[in-house]
C-alpha positions in Angstrom: -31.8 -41.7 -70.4 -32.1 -37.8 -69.3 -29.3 -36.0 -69.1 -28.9 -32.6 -67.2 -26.8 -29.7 -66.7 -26.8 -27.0 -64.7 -24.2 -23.9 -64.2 -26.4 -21.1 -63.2 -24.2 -20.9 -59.7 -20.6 -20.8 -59.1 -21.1 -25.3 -58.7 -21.4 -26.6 -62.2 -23.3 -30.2 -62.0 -24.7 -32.7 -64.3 -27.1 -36.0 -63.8 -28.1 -37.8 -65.7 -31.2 -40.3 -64.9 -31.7 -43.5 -66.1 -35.2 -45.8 -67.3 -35.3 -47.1 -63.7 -35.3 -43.8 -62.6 -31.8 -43.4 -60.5 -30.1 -40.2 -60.7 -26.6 -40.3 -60.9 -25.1 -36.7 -60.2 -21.7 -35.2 -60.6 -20.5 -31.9 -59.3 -17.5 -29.9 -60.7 -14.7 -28.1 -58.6 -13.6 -25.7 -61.2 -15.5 -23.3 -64.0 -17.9 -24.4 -66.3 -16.1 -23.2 -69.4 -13.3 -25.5 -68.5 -14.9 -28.4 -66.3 -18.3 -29.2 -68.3 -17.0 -30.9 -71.3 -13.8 -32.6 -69.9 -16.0 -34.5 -67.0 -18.3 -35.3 -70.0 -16.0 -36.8 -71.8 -14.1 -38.6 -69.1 -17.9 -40.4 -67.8 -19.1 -40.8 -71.6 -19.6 -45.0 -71.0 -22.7 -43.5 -68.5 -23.8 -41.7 -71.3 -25.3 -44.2 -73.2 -28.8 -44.1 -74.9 -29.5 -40.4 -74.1 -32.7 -39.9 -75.2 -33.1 -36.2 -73.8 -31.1 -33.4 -72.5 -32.5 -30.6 -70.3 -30.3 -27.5 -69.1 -30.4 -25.0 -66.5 -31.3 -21.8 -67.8 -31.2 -19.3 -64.9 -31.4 -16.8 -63.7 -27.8 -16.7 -62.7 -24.5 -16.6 -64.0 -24.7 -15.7 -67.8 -21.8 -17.1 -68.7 -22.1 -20.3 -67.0 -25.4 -20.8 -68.2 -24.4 -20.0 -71.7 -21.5 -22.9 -71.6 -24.0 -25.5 -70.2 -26.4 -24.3 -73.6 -23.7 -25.0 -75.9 -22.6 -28.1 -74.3 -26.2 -29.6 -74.3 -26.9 -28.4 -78.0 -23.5 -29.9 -79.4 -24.6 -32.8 -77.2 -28.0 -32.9 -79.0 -26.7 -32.7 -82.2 -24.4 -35.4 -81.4 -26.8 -37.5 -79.8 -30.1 -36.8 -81.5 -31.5 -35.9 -78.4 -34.4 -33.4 -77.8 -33.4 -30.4 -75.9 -35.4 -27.8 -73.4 -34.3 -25.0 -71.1 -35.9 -25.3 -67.8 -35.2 -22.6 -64.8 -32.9 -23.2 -62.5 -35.2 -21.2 -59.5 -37.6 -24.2 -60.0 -35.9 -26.6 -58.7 -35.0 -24.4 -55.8 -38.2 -23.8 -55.2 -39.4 -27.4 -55.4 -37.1 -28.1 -52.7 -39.0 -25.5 -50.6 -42.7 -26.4 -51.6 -43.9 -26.4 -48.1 -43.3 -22.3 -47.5 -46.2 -20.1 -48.4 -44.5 -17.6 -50.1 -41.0 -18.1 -51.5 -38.7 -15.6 -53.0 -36.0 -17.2 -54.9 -32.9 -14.4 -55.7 -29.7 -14.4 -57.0 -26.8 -12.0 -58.0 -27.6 -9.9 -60.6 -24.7 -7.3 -60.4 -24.7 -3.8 -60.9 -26.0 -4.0 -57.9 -29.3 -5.5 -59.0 -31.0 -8.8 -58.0 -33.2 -11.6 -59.9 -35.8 -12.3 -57.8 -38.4 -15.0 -58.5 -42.1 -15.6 -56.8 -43.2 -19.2 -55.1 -46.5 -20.4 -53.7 -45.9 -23.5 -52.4 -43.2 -24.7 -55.0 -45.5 -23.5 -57.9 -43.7 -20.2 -59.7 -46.1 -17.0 -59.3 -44.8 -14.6 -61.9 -41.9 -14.5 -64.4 -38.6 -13.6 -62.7 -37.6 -9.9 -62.7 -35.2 -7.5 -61.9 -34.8 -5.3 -58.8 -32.1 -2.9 -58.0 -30.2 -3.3 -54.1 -32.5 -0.7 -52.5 -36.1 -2.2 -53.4 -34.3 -5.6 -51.0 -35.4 -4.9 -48.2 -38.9 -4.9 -49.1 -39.3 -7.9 -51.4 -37.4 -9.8 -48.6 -39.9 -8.9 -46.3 -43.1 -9.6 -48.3 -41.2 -13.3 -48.4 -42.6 -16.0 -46.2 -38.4 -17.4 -46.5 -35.9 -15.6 -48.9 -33.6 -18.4 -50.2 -30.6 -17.9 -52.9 -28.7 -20.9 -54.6 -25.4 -18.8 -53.3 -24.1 -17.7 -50.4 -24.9 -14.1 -50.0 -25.0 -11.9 -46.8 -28.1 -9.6 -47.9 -30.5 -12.9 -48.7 -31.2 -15.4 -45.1 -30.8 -18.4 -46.0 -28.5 -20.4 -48.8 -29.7 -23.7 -50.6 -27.4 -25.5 -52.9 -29.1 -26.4 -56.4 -27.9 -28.9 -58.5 -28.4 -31.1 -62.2 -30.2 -33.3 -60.0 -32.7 -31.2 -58.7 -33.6 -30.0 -62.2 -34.3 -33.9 -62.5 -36.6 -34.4 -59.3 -38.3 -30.7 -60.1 -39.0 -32.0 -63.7 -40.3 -35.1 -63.1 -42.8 -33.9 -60.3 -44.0 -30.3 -62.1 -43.1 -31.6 -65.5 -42.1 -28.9 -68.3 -43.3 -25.3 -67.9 -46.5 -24.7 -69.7 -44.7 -22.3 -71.5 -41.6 -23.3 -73.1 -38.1 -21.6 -72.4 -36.2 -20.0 -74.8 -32.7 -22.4 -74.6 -30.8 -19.3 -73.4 -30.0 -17.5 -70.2 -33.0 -15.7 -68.5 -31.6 -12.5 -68.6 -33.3 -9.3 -68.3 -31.7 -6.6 -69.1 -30.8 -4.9 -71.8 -26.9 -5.4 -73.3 -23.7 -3.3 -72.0 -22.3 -1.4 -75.0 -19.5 -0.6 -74.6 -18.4 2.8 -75.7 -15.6 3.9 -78.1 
């Protein structure tokens, strides 16, 4: 059995997917920090025989990605399951194979946005980071602009879940090179002064 989580966006989810292929998903009304590991818990007679877990790694909420890492490697651990990151934009993006040229963004804050390149559903280069006023003209080099959030600057919304980290995976497969099992995050740290 696969097991994934995601909690990139502001919708936590997990699926799991069994030998026979059917994808069981379940989506989760309230944080991931407080949501992920109760639902777990409370559906753990699905979770039989997991064989492999695979988590959503971003780019997106940091601290919802980190809680679905630490779930899935305590899970692991638990489980004796093998573990691999795989990015959340993907599976957007695999939903949207048929445009040309797909930009996938999302909220970066301090006024900044992750922005990731598609040809056809295939990712073009690494995702990066652009500040509010270079927008305008990524979004307009961008066959469609798509975010995995509601967000008035980017056209169109398209929900991501666990699930399509599943359907992505099993069509693409694993990127060629692996992830590092924590958040895609670009940026250097905040420190905080005394």
């Amino acid at each position: 059995m696969l097991l994934a989580i995601d909690a990139s966006t502001s919708i936590t989810s997990w699926a799991t997917q069994s030998k026979d292929g059917t994808i069981t998903e379940f989506f989760l009304k309230d944080r991931a920090s407080s949501a992920l590991a109760a639902s777990l818990q409370k559906h753990r007679d699905l979770l039989t025989e997991v064989e492999e877990i695979i988590v959503g790694v971003g780019p997106g909420s940091f601290s919802g990605i980190r809680v679905a890492v630490a779930t899935a490697q305590g899970l692991s651990t638990v489980w004796n399951a093998s573990i691999r990151g795989v990015r959340s934009s993907n599976a957007l993006a695999w939903k949207m194979k048929h445009v040309s040229y797909l930009g996938v963004f999302a909220d970066a804050r301090r006024h900044q946005y992750f922005f990731t390149p598609y040809k056809e559903g295939a990712l073009i280069e690494p995702t990066q980071v652009l500040d509010t006023k270079l927008l305008e003209d990524y979004l307009s080099k961008c066959s469609l602009a798509i975010s995995a959030e509601k967000d008035a600057n980017i056209p169109e919304s398209v929900s991501l879940s666990a699930g399509d980290l599943i359907r992505h995976d099993c069509n693409f497969g694993p990127e060629k090179k692996s992830l590092i099992l924590e958040p895609i995050h670009l940026r250097p740290s905040i420190t905080l002064k005394k």
